[in-house]
N, C-alpha and C positions, 0 to 999 in steps of 0.2 A: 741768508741761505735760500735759494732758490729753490723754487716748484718742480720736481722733474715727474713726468709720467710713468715711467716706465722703471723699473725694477732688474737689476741684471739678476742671472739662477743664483749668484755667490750672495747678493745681498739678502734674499729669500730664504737661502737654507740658514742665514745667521739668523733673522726675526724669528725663525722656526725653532730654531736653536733657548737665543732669548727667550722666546716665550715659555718654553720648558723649565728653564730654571727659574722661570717665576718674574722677570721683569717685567714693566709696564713698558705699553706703546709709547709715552713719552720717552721714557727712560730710552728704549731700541734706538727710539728716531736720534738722540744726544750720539750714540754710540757711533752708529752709521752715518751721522750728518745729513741728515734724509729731512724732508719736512716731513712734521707728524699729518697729518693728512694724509698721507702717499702711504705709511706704515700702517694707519686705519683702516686705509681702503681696501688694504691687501688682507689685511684681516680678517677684516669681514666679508671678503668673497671668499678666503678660503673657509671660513665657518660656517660660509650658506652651502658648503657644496655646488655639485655639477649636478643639473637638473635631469633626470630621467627620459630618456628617449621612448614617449607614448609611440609604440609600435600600432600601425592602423591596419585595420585588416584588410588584406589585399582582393581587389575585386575580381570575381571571380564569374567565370563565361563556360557556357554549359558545352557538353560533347558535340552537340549540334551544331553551335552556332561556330566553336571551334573547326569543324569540318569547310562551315560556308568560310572562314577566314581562310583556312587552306587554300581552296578554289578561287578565291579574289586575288589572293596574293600571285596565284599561277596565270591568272586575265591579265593583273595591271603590274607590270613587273617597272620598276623605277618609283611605283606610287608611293605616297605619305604611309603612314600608319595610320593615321585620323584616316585620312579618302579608303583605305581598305575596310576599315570597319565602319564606317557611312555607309560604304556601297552594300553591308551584311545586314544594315538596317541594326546599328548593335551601339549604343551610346552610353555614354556616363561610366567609359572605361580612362582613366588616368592614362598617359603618355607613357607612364615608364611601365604599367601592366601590357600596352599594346607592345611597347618594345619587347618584351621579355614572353612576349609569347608568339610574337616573329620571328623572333633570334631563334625558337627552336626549330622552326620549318624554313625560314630563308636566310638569307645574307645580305648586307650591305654593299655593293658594286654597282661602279661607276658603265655605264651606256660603251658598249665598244662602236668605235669608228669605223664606218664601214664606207664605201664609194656606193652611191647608186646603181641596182643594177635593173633596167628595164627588159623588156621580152629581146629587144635586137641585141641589147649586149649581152644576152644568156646565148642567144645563138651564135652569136660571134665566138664566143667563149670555146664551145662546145665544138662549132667548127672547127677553130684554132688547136682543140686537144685531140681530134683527128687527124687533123693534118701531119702535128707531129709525134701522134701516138708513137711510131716508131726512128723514132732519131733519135742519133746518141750522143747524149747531150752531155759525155765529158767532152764534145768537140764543141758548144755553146760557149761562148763570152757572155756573161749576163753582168752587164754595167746598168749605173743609175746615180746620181747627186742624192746626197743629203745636208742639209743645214745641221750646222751645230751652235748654240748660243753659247753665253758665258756663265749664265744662270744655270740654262738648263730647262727640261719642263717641273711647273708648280708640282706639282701630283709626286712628283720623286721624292720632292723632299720631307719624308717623313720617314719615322723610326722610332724605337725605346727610346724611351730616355728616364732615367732609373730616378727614385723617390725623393724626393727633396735638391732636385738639380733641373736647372732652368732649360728650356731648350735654347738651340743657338740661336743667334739671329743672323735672316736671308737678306742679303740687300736685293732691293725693288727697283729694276732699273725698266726702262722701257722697251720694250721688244726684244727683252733678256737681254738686254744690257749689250746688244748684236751680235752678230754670228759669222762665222764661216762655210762656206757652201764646196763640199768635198766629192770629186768623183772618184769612184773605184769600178772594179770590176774581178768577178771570180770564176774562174775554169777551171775543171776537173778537181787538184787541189791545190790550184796557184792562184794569189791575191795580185791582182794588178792594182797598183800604188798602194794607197791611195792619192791623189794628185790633190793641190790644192787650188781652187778658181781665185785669181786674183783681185782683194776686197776691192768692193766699188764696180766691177760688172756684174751687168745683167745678161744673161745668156739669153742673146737670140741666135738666129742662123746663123751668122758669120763668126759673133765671138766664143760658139760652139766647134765650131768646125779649127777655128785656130788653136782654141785650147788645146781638139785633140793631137790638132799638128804638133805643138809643143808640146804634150805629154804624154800619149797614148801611144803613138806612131814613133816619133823618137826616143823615145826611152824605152819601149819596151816591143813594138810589133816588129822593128827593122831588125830585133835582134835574131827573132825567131825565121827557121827553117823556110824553105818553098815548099815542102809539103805541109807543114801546117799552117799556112799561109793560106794553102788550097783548100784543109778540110773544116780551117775555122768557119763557123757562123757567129754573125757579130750579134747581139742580141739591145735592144734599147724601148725603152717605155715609147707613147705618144704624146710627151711635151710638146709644142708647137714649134722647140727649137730642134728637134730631133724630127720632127715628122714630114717638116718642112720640104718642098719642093729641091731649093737650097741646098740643104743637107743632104737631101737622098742624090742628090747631083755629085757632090762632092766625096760620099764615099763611094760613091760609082766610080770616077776618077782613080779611087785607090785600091780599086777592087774588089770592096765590098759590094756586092749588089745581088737581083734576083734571090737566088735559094741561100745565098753568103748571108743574107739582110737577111733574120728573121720577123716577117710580119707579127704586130703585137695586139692581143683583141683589146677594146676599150676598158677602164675601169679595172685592170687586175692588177693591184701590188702585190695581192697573194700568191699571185702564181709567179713572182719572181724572189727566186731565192737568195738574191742579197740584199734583201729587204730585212731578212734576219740576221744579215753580218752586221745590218746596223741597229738593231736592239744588242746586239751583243756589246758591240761598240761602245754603243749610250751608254748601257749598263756598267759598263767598267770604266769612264772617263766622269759618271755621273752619283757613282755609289758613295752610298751615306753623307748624300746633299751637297756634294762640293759645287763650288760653283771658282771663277775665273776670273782675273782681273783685266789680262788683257787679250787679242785673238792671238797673239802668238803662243800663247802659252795653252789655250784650247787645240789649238793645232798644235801641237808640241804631244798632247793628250791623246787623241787621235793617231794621231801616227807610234806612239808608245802602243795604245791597246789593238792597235792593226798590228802589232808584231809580234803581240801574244795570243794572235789568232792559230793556231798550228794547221797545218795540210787536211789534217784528220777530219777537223771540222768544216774546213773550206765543204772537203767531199761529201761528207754528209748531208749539207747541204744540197750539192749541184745532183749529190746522187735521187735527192728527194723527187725530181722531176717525174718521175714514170708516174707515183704514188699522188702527186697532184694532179698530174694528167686525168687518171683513174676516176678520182674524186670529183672532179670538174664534169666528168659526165655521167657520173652517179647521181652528181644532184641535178643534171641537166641544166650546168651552164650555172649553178648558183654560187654563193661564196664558201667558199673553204674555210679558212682562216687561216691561220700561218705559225 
């Protein structure tokens, strides 16, 4: 009869049993076929009981010094807990007391991403929301690329996950396991494609300019009128493939050009509002951590939650212009956020 460690609940409640009617641990272990050993041992830990949890008494930091922790935490915002209360001159506080008296004046968040902005591109900016303080910008096309991976970004995937249940597991692939690079564009409250750039190029000038031939222009601009042909402006970031000599030659050609081409000032994703069709995007092709096996099937995603975008919110969007405009020289030329 072998050694076993471990005790299943059913044979526990019978020792528990046995032992009330008076049997010996030999006798249990015959019954159960257990070695006697295994029945001893369970015995005797339940005889010694569950040792008492010595509660220590929580260290405590005066009205004062609580104040200067306030004000350090409002200086160094991303710092440690330990570097907040070094900088207060305040030691021999435990980690989980410094937690717990953070948690009630601040919060745990991650650095937001912002583009650099120096003194020329605050004036740029600011010029730029003069310019077109008054245009109306349901006649604006505002396009842009985004990558989409199979993964997804890390920071998404998290969520509940309820008591005594494992979380899933993420596969780890390299560079999210690759991506697809989608352009769209949105006016007044019409979603243009999304289009999909064909995996394996790299968008410079020429394989810019063909994409749009093949997507943008035939499938959707030759359909439209000669008057809004006239009053569209084309709206595009300063990628080096959009900004390009090249490019601006080519939609000149197609009559985009001068006051049609709206100029873009440096560093603003903010101020372009389908920057938020793609957090919408993300967030419904990416919720509750899914991730992809292959890129037709993230394109496949993509194009499902581009269809559940409605009119309403397109507009909401493009309508938002005036209100970033505003902002943009409120702060004189600084960042908004989105």
């Amino acid at each position: 009869m072998g050694q076993k460690k471990d005790l299943t609940d059913s044979e526990k409640s019978k020792i528990v049993r046995y032992l009330a009617e008076g049997c010996s641990s030999l006798k249990i272990a015959k019954l159960l076929k257990r070695d006697h050993r295994t029945i001893k041992r369970f015995i005797q830990n339940s005889q010694q009981g569950r040792k008492k949890r010595v509660e220590k008494p929580r260290c405590k930091i005066t009205a004062h010094e609580l104040r200067k922790v306030k004000r350090a935490a409002a200086k160094m915002p991303l710092a440690t807990s330990l570097a907040i209360f070094q900088s207060c001159n305040i030691t021999g506080v435990p980690k989980s007391t410094r937690c717990a008296i953070l948690r009630d004046m601040a919060k745990v968040r991650k650095a937001e991403r912002r583009p650099p902005l120096n003194k020329t591109h605050k004036l740029k900016r600011q010029d730029w929301a003069k310019k077109y303080l008054k245009t109306d910008f349901s006649k604006v096309l505002w396009t842009d690329e985004m990558r989409v991976s199979l993964d997804g970004p890390d920071e998404w995937a998290r969520g509940w996950i309820g008591k005594g249940q494992r979380a899933p597991v993420r596969l780890r692939r390299q560079q999210g396991g690759g991506g697809v690079l989608v352009w769209a564009g949105i006016i007044k409250d019409e979603l243009v494609g999304p289009f999909r750039v064909e995996d394996g190029v790299k968008l410079n000038s020429q394989s810019y300019c063909k994409f749009l031939e093949d997507t943008f222009f035939k499938q959707w601009y030759r359909k439209k009128s000669a008057s809004f042909k006239k009053n569209m402006i084309f709206m595009q970031d300063n990628a080096p493939s959009h900004a390009s000599k090249y490019s601006t030659a080519w939609l000149a050609r197609k009559g985009i050009k001068e006051e049609k081409l709206m100029t873009w000032p440096p560093c603003s994703p903010d101020l372009n509002p389908i920057e938020n069709l793609w957090s919408i995007i993300k967030c419904e092709i990416y919720k509750e951590g899914k991730q992809y096996t292959s890129l037709n099937s993230v394109w496949e995603a993509v194009v499902a939650a581009a269809r559940n975008v409605d009119g309403e919110q397109i507009e909401t969007l493009t309508e938002s212009m005036d209100g970033r405009l505003l902002s943009v020289l409120a702060k004189k030329g600084g960042y908004i956020g989105r």
